[in-house]
C-alpha positions as CSV (number, residue, x, y, z in Angstrom):
1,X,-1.7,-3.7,13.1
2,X,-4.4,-4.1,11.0
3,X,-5.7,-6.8,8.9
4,X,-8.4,-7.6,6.0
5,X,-10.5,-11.3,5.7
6,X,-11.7,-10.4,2.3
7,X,-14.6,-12.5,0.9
8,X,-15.4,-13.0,-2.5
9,X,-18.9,-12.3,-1.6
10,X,-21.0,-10.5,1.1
11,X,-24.3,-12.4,0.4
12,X,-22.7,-15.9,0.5
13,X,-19.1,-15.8,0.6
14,X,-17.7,-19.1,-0.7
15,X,-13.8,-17.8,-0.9
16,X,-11.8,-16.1,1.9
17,X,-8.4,-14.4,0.5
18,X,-5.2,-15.4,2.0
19,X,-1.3,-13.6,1.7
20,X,1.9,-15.4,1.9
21,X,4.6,-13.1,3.6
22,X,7.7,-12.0,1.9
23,X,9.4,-10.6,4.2
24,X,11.2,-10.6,7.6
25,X,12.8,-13.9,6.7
26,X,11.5,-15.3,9.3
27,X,8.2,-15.1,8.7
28,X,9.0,-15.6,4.4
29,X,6.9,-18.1,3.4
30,X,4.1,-18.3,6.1
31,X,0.2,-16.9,5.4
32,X,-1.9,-14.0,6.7
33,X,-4.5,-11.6,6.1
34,X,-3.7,-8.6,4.2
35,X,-2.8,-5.6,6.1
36,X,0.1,-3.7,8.0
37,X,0.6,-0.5,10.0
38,X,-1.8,1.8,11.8
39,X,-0.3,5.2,10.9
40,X,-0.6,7.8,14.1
41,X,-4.0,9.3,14.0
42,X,-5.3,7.2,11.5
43,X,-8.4,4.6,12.6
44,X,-8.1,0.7,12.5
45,X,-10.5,1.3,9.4
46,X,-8.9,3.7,7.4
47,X,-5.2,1.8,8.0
48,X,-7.0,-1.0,6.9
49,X,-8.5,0.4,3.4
50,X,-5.2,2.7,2.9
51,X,-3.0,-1.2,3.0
52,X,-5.5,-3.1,0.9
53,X,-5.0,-0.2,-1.7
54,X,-1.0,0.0,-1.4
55,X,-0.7,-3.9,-1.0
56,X,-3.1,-5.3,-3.5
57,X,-4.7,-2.3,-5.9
58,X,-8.1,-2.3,-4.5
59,X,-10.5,-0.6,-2.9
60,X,-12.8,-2.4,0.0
61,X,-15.6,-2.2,2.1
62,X,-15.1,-3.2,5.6
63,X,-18.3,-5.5,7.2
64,X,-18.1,-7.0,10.8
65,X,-14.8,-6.8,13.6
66,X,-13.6,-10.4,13.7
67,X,-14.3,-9.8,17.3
68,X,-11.0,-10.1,19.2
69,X,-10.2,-11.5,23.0
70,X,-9.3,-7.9,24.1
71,X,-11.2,-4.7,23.4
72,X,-7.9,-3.2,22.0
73,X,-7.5,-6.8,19.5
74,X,-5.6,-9.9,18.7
75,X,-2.1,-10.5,20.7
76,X,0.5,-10.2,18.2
77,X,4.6,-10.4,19.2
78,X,5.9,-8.4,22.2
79,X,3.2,-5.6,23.0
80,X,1.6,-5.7,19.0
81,X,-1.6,-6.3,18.4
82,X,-4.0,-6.6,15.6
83,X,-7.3,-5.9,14.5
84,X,-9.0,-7.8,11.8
85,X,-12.0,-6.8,9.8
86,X,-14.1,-9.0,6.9
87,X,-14.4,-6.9,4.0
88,X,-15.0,-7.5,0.3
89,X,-13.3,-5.7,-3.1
90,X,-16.0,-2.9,-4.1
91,X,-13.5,-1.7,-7.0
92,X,-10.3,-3.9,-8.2
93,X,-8.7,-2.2,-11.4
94,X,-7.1,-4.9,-12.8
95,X,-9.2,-7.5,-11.6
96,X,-13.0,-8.3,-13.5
97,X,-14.8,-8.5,-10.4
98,X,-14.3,-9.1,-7.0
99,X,-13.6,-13.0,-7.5
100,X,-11.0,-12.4,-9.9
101,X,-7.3,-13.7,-9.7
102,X,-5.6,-11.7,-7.2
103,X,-2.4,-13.0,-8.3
104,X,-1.7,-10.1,-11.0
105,X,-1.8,-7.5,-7.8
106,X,0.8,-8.9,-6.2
107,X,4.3,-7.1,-6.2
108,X,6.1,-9.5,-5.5
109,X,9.3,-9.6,-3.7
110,X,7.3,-6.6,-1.7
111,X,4.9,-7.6,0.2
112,X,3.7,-10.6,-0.5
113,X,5.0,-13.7,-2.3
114,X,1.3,-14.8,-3.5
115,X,-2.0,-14.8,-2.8
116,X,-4.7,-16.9,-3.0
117,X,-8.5,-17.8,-2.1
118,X,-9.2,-20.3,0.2
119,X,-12.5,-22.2,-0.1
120,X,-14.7,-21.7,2.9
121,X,-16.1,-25.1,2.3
122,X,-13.0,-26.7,3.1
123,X,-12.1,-25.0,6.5
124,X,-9.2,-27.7,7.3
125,X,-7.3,-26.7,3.6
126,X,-7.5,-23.3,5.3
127,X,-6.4,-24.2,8.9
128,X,-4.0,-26.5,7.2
129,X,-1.9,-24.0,5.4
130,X,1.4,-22.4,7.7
131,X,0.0,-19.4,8.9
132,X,1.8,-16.8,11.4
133,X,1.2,-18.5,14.5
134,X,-0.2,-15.3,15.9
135,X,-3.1,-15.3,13.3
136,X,-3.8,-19.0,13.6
137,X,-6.4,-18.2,16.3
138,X,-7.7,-15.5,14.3
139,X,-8.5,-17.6,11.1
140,X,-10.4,-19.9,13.5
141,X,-12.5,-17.1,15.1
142,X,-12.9,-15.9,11.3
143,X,-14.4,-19.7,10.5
144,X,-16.2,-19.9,13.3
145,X,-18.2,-16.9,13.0
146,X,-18.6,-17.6,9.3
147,X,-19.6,-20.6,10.4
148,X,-22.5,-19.2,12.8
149,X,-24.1,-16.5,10.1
C-alpha cells in the first residue's frame, strides 16, 4: 500500500490534505492519506502518482519518505503495510492551483466520501479527526517531522 501527505506548499506548507474512506464499511467514515495498491512490478513511487491521478485528478511530485519503523514501511492489518510519501499537486485540472478545493475531485461513493485540508498549525484538529487506526502513528510521524524542518 501506498499513500500521499500532500501539502499545499513545498516552501512552507501550511495545509496537509486528508481523505475520508468510503468504503469497506468498516472503515466508511474514518480518514487517511490518499493512496491504494502497489501493482506487481510497479515502485512505491509510481503506485503512488498512478492513485493520486485515478483517485483525485492530479498529478504530484513526491518529496521526502515519511520514514517508517521498518525498512519495508508502516504496519498495516494482517501482513499489509504501507509506505507514505509528502508530495504536493504540480498539475490539478480542475483545481486553480495546488491550494484549491479538492472537493470537486472527489467521486464520491468511490473512493472517498470527502476530502479536506487540515491546517498544520493546528496539529490536535488533525490528530483529533477518526483516522484508520493503522495511520494514526503515521500522521504523527508526518507532524513531527514537519515539525522538525
Amino acid at each position: 500500500m501506498v499513500g500521499a501527505a500532500i501539502l499545499d506548499s513545498v516552501e512552507q506548507p501550511t495545509r496537509v490534505l486528508a481523505a475520508q474512506r468510503a468504503y469497506p464499511p468498516a472503515l466508511s467514515g474514518l480518514w487517511e492519506f490518499p493512496g491504494g495498491k502497489q501493482e506487481p512490478g510497479e515502485s512505491a513511487q509510481d503506485a503512488l502518482v498512478r492513485e493520486c491521478r485515478e483517485e483525485l485528478d492530479v498529478d504530484v511530485v513526491l518529496l521526502d519518505e515519511v520514514t517508517p519503523p521498518a525498512p519495508e514501511g508502516w504496519p498495516l492489518a494482517g501482513t499489509a503495510v504501507m509506505r507514505v510519501f509528502v508530495a504536493v499537486v504540480t498539475d490539478a485540472p480542475t483545481m486553480d492551483d495546488a491550494a484549491g478545493d479538492p472537493e470537486a475531485l472527489v467521486r464520491v461513493g468511490e473512493d472517498h466520501l470527502a476530502v479536506r485540508w487540515l491546517p498544520l498549525a493546528d496539529p490536535a484538529q488533525i490528530l483529533g479527526l477518526p483516522w484508520i487506526p493503522a495511520d494514526l502513528p503515521i500522521v504523527a510521524a508526518l507532524l513531527e517531522m514537519l515539525r522538525t524542518e
